[in-house]
C-alpha positions as CSV (number, residue, x, y, z in Angstrom):
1,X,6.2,24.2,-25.9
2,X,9.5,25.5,-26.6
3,X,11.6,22.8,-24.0
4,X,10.1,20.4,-26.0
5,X,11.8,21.6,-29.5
6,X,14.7,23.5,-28.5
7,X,18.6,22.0,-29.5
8,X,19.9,24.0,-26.3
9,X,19.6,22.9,-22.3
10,X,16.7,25.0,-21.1
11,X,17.5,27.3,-18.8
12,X,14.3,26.6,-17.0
13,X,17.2,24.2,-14.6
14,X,16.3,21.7,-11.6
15,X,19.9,20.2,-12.8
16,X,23.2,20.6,-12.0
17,X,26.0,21.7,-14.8
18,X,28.9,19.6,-13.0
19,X,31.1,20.9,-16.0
20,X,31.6,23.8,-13.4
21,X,32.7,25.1,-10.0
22,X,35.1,23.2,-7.7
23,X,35.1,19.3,-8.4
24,X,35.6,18.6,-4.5
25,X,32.7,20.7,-3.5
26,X,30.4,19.3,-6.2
27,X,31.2,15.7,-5.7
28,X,31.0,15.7,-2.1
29,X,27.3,17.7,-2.3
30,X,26.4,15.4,-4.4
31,X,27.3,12.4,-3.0
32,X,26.5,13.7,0.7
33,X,22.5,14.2,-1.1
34,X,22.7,10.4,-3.0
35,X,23.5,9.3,0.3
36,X,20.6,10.1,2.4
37,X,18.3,8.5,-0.3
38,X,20.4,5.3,0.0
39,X,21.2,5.1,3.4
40,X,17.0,5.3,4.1
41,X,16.4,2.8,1.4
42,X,19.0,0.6,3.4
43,X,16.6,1.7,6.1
44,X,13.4,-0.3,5.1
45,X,15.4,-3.4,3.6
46,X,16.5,-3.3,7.3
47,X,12.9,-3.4,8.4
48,X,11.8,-5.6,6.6
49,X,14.5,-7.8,7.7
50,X,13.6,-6.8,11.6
51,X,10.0,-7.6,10.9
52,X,10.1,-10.8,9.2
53,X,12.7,-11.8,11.5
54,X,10.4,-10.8,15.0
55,X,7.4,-11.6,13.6
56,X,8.2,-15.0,11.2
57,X,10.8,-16.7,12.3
58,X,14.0,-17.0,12.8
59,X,14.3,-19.1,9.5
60,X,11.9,-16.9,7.3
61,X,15.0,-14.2,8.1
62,X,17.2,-16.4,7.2
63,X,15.3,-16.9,3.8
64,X,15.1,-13.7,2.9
65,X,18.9,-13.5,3.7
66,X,20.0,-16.3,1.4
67,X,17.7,-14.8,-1.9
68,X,20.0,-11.3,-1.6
69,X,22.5,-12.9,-4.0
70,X,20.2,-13.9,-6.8
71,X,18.3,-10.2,-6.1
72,X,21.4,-8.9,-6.7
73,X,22.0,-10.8,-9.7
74,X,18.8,-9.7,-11.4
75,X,18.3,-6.2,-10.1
76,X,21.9,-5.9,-10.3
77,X,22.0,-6.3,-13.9
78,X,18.8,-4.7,-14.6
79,X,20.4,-1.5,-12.7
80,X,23.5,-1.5,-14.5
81,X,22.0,-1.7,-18.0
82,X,19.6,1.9,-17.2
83,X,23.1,3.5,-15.6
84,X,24.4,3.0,-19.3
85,X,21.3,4.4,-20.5
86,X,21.8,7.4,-18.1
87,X,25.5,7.5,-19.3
88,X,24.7,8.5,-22.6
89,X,22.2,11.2,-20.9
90,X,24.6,12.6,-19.1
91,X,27.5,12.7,-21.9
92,X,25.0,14.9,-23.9
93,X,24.2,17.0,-21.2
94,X,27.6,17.6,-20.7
95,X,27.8,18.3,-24.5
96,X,24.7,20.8,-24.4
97,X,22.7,18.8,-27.1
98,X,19.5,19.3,-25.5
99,X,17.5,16.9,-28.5
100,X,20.0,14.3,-27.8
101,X,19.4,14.1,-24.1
102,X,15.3,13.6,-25.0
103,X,16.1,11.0,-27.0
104,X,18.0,9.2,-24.9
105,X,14.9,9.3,-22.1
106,X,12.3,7.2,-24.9
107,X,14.7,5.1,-26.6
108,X,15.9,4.0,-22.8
109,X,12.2,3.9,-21.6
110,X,11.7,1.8,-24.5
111,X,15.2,-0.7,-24.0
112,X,14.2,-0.6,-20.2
113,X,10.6,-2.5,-21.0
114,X,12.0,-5.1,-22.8
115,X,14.6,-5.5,-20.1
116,X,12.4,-5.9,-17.3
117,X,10.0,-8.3,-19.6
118,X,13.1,-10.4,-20.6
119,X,14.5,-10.8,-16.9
120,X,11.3,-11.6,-15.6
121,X,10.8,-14.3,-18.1
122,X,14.1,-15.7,-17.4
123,X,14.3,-15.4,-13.1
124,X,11.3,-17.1,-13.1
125,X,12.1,-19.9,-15.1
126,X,14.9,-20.8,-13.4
127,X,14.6,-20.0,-9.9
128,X,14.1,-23.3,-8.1
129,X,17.3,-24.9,-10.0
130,X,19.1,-22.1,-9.0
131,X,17.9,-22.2,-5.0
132,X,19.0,-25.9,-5.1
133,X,22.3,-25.2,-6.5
134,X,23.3,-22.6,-4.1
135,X,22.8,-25.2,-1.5
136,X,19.9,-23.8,0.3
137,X,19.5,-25.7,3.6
138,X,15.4,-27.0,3.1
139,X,14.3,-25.4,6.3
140,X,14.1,-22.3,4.2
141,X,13.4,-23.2,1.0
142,X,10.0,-22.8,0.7
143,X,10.0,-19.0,2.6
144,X,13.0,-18.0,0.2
145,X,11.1,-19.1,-3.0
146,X,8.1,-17.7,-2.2
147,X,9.9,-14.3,-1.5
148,X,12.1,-14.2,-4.5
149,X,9.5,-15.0,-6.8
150,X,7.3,-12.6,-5.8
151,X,10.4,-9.8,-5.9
152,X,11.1,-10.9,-9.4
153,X,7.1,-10.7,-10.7
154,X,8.1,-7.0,-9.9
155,X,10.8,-6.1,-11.7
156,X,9.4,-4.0,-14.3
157,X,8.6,-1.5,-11.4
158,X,12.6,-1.8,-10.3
159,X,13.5,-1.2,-13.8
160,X,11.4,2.0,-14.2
161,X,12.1,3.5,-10.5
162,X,15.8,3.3,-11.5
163,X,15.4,4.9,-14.9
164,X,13.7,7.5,-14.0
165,X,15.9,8.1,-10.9
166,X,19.2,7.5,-13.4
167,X,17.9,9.9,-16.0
168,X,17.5,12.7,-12.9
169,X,21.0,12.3,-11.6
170,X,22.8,12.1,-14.9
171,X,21.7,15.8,-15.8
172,X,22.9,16.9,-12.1
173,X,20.0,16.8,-10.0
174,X,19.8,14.5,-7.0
175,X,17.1,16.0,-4.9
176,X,14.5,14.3,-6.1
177,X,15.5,11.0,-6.2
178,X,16.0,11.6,-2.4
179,X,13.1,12.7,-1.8
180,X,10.8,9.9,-3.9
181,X,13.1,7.1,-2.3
182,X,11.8,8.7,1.2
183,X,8.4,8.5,-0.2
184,X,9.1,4.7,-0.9
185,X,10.7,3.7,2.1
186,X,8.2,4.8,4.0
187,X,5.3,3.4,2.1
188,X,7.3,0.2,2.2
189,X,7.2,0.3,6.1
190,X,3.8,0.5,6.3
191,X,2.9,-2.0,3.7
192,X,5.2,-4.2,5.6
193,X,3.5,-4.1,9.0
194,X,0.4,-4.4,7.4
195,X,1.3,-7.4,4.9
196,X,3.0,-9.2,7.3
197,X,1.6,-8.2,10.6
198,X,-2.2,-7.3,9.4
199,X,-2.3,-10.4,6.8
200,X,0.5,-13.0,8.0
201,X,1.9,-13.2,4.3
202,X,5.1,-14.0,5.4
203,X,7.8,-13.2,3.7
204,X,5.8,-13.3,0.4
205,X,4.2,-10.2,2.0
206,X,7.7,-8.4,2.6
207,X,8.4,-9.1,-0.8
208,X,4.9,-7.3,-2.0
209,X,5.8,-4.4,0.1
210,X,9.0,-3.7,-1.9
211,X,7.6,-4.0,-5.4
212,X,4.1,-1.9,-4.6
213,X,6.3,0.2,-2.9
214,X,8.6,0.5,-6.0
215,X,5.2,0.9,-8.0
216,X,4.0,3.9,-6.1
217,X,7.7,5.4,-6.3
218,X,7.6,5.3,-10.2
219,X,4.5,7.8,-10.6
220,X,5.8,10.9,-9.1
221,X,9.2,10.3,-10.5
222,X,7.3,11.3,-14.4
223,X,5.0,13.5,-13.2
224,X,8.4,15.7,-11.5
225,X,10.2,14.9,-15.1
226,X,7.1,16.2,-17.0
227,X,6.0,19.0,-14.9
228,X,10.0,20.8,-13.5
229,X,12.3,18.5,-15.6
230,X,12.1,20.1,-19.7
231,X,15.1,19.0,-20.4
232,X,14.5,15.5,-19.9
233,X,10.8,15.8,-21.1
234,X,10.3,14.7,-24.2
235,X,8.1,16.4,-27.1
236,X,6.1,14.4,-29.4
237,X,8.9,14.5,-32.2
238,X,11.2,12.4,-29.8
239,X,8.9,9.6,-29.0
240,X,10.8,7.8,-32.8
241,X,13.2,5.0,-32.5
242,X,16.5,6.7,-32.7
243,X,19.2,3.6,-34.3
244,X,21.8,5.9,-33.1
245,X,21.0,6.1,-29.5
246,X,20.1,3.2,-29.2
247,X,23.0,1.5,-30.3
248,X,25.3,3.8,-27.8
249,X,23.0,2.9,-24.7
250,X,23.1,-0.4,-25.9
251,X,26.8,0.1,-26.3
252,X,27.3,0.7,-22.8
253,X,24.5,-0.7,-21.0
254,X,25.4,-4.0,-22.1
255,X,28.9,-4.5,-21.1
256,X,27.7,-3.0,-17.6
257,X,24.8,-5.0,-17.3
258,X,27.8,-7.7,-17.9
259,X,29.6,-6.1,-15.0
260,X,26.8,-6.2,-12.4
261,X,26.1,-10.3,-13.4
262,X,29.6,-11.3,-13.3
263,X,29.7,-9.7,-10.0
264,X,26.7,-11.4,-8.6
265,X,27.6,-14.7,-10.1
266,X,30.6,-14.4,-7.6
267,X,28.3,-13.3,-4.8
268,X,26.4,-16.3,-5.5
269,X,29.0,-18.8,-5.5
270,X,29.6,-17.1,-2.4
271,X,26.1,-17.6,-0.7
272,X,26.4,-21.6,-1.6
273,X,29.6,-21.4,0.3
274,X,27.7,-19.8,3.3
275,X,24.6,-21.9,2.8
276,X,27.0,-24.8,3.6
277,X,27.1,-23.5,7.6
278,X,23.4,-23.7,8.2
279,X,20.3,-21.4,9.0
280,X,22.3,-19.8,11.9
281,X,25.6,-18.7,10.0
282,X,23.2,-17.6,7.0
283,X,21.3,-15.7,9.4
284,X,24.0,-14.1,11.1
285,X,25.1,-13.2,7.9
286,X,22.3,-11.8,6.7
287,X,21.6,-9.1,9.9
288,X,25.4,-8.3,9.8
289,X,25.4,-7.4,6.2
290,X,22.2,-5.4,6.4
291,X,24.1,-3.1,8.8
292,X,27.1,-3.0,6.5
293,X,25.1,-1.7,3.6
294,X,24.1,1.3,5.4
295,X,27.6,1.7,6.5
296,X,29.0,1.4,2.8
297,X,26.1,3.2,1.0
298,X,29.0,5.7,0.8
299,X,30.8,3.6,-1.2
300,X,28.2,2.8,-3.9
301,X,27.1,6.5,-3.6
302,X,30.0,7.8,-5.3
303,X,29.8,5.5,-8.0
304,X,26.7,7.2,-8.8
305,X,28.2,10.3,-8.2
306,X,31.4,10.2,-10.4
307,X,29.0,8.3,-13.2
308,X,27.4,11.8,-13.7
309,X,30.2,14.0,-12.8
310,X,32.7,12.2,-15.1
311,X,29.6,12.1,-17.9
312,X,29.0,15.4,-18.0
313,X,33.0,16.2,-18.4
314,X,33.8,13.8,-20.5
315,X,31.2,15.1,-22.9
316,X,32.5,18.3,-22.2
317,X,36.2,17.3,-23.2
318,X,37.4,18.6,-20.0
319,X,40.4,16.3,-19.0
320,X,41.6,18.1,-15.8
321,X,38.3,18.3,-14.1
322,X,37.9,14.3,-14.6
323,X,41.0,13.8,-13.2
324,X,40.3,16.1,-10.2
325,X,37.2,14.4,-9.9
326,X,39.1,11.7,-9.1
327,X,41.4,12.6,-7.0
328,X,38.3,14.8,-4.8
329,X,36.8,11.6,-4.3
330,X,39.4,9.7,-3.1
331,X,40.4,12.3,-0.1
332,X,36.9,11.9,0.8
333,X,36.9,8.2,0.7
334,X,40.0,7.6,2.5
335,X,38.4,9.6,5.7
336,X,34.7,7.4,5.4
337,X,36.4,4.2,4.7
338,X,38.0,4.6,7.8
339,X,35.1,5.7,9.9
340,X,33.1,3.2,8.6
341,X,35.1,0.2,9.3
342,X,35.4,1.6,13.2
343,X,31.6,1.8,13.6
344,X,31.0,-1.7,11.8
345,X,34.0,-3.8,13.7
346,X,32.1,-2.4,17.0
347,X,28.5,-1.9,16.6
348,X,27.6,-5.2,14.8
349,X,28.2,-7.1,18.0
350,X,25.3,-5.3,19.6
351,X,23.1,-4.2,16.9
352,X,21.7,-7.9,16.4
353,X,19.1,-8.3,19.2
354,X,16.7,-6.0,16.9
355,X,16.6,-8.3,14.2
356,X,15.3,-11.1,16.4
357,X,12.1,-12.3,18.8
358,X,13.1,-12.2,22.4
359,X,13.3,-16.0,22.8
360,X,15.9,-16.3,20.3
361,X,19.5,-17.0,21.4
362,X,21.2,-14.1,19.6
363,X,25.0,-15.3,21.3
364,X,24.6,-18.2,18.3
365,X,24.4,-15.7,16.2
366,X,27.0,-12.7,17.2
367,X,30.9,-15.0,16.3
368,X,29.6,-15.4,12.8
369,X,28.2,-11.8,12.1
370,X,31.8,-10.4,13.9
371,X,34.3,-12.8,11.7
372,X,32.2,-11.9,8.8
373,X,31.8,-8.1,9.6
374,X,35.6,-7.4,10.8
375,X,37.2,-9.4,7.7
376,X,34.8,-7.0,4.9
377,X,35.8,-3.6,7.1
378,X,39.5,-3.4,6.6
379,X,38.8,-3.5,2.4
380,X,36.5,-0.9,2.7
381,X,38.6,1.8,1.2
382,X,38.8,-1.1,-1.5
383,X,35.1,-1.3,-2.1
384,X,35.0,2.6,-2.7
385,X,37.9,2.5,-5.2
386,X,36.2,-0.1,-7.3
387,X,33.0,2.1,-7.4
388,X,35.2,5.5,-8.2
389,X,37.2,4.2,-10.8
390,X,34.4,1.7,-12.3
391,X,31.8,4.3,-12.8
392,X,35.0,6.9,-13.8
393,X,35.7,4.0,-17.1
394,X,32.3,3.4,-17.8
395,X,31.3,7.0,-18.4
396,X,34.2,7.5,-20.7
397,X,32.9,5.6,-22.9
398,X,35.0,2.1,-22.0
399,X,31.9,0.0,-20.6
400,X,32.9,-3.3,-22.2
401,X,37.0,-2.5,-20.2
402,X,34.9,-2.0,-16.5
403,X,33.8,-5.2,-17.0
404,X,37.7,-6.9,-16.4
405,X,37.2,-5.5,-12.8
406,X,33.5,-7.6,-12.3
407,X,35.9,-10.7,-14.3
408,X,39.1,-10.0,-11.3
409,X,36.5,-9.7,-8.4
410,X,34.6,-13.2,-9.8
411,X,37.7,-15.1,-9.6
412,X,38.6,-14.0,-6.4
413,X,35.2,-15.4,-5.0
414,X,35.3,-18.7,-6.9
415,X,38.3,-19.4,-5.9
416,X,38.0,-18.7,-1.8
417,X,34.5,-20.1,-2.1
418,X,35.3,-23.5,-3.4
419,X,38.3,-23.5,-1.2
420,X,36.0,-23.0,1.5
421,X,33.4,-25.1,1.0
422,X,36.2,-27.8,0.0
423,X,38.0,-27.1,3.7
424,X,34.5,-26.1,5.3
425,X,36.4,-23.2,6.9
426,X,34.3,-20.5,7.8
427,X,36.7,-17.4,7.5
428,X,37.7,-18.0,4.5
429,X,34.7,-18.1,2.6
430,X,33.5,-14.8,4.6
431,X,37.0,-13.4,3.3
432,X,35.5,-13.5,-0.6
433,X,33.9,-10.4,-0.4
434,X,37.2,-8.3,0.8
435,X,39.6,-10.3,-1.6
436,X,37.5,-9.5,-4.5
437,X,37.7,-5.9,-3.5
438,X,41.2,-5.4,-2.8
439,X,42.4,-7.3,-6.0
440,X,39.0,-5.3,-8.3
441,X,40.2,-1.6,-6.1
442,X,44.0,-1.7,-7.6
443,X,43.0,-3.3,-11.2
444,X,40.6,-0.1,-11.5
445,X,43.5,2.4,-10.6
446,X,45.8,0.7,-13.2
447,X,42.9,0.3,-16.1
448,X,41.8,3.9,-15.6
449,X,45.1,5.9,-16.1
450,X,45.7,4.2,-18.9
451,X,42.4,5.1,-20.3
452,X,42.6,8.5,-19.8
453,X,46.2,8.8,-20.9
454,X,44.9,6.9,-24.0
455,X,41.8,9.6,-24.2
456,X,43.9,12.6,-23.3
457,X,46.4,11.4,-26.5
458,X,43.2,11.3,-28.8
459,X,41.3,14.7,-27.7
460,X,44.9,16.3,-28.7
461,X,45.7,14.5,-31.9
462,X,41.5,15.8,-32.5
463,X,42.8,19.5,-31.6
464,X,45.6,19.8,-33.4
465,X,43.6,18.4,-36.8
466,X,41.0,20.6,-36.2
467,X,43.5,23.5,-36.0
468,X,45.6,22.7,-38.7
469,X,42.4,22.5,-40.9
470,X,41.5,25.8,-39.5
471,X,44.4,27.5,-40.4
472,X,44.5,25.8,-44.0
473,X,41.0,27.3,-44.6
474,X,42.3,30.8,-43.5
475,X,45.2,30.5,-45.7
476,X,42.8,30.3,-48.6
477,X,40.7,32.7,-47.4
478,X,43.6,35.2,-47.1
């Protein structure tokens, strides 16, 4: 087949050329489309959480709670090593080099297997240790193993969904993502009910619901790719190891695979320092921070956004469309920050009776989830910077500099952690999370105008070689 061979994009297109049209317009499309896909995948976590919580025990909830730092620590990593694959997609997309954006789908299917077989290898083995040194109170210990665990045996699943998924949205096309996230949410509901309901697995059986969910996700993801997707689907030809690619995946996959672990470290450190006010506090915690991560879905949505957006400019050279990017973004951001942290500071108070059985005292619950909830919700316009400008200096090619903001918002956790758990003081070690924002949001403005003034300086210099060779050679020719 021809879109198997050809060095040009096809124009057979399910993708987006973002290289194009009015940044505002395509960013907040974009975004608005990511976020329906991520606000219903916050959707089922939230059910699950609701039906272990009803239908377990007060405790199992809490289990599943206190494991969402180390998911995030694995997953987290695994995600941001396939975004650097996607990166390169993207920046060759952006370039037109049609062969180059095939190879980047089997070298990063390839990278991505041994990613998922190495993380599983190493979660596993050090699970318990980790549980014990996070503090988890014993009450839970054996429901939050046995859910982890069983998350982690699943990881290769995770790893492929979010390729697949990556590789979609770096070329421009966010549809169908959506619409196979839908598909998994809802299988994941139903598996839920009938794992835990049906079978009384526990939370081992909310923790099978996600990764068969995941599983059942991954198949219509390649057969969209193979079937409406030719310039992603590779030809025989592009199935070879490609030292190239490989190494410029690897060269920013890596450093943001860094980013995402240095992150969760600190959000681990963080959980020990909640784990030290008991089942309820963790709890409380847990249900309030499930409704905040449908609230700031926004917030990680643009990431993805401005990941493919920036990509596809920056491998286009265009300068003035990444900074309008930019700039697009953070009028739209400014406006849902602000909304958000409205509904959060005064829904949470009566959102938490869903999470919980009828005989349960929720009023224990409700003055940790507000302290927590109203301290992260005036930083939200924080959080969003750090995903604009992080995704903005990752797909310009500076992976290994994102990581300083991951290093800034890790030592603003360690430190009000410790000093927390030192003081026992409540507020300040829910006041982590928004400290490591606001001080990660203002390093990320500062790092990323001196990268592009840095890249801006370079792309000239580039020019004005170019044209001085050009003219040289039309001097001879003359």
């Amino acid at each position: 087949m021809a879109s198997k061979t050809s060095s040009k994009i096809s124009s057979k297109r399910t993708d987006t050329d973002m290289t194009k049209g009015s940044p505002f317009s395509l960013i907040f499309k974009f975004t608005m489309t990511l976020l329906l896909g991520n606000v219903a995948q916050q959707l089922y976590n939230i059910v699950d959480t609701i039906i272990v919580g009803r239908y377990v025990s007060p405790e199992a909830l809490a289990a599943v709670g206190s494991t969402g730092t180390l998911m995030f620590l694995i997953i987290g990593t695994s995600n941001g090593m396939v975004t650097g694959f996607s990166v390169v997609t993207s920046q060759r997309y952006g370039a037109g080099d049609a062969k180059g954006v095939r190879a980047t789908v089997t070298n990063g299917f390839y990278l991505s297997i041994i990613l998922a077989a190495l993380l599983s290898t190493i979660s596993l083995t050090f699970l318990k240790p980790l549980l014990t040194l996070m503090n988890t109170p014993l009450n839970i210990f054996d429901d939050a193993f046995a859910y982890i665990s069983t998350i982690f045996c699943g990881i290769i699943f995770t790893v492929m969904y979010n390729l697949f998924s990556s590789l979609m949205r770096a070329i421009g096309n966010s549809k169908m993502p959506l619409i196979f996230l839908l598909f998994s949410a809802a299988t994941n509901v139903v598996l839920d009910l009938v794992f835990i309901i049906g079978f009384g697995l526990g939370t081992r059986g909310a923790a099978l619901a996600t990764i068969i969910s995941q599983a059942l996700a991954v198949i219509p993801c390649v057969i969209y790719i193979y079937a409406k997707m030719p310039t992603l689907r590779p030809g025989k030809s592009d199935w070879k190891l490609n030292s190239d690619i490989i190494k410029h995946q690897l060269k920013l996959g890596i450093p943001m695979a860094i980013q995402y672990s240095i992150t969760a470290s600190g959000t681990v450190i963080m959980q020990s320092a909640f784990n030290v006010f008991g089942s309820i506090a963790v709890g409380a915690i847990t249900t309030a921070s499930k409704f905040q991560g449908i609230i700031t879905q926004g917030m990680f949505t643009v990431g993805q956004t401005m990941a493919a957006y920036v990509g596809q400019n920056y491998g286009a050279r265009d300068m003035k469309r990444i900074k309008a990017g930019i700039v697009s973004a953070i009028k739209i951001y400014v406006v849902y920050s602000a909304i958000a942290a409205a509904i959060a500071i005064f829904a949470t108070p009566h959102i938490l009776w869903i999470f919980f059985d009828s005989n349960v005292d929720v009023a224990e619950y409700i003055p940790f989830a507000t302290i927590y909830i109203t301290e992260c919700a005036v930083c939200y316009f924080f959080l969003s910077l750090i995903f604009i400008y992080r995704n903005t200096i990752q797909s310009i090619g500076y992976a290994a500099v994102a990581t300083l903001l991951g290093i800034v918002e890790l030592i603003a956790r360690v430190i009000a952690s410790f000093f927390a758990i030192d003081i026992h003081n409540y507020m300040i070690a829910v006041a982590a999370d928004p400290l490591a924002w606001v001080f990660a949001g203002i390093a990320g403005v500062i790092i990323t105008q001196i990268l592009l003034k840095k890249i801006s300086n370079r792309w000239a210099a580039e020019d004005e070689a170019k044209a001085s060779i050009e003219n040289s050679a039309n001097q001879v020719e003359a």
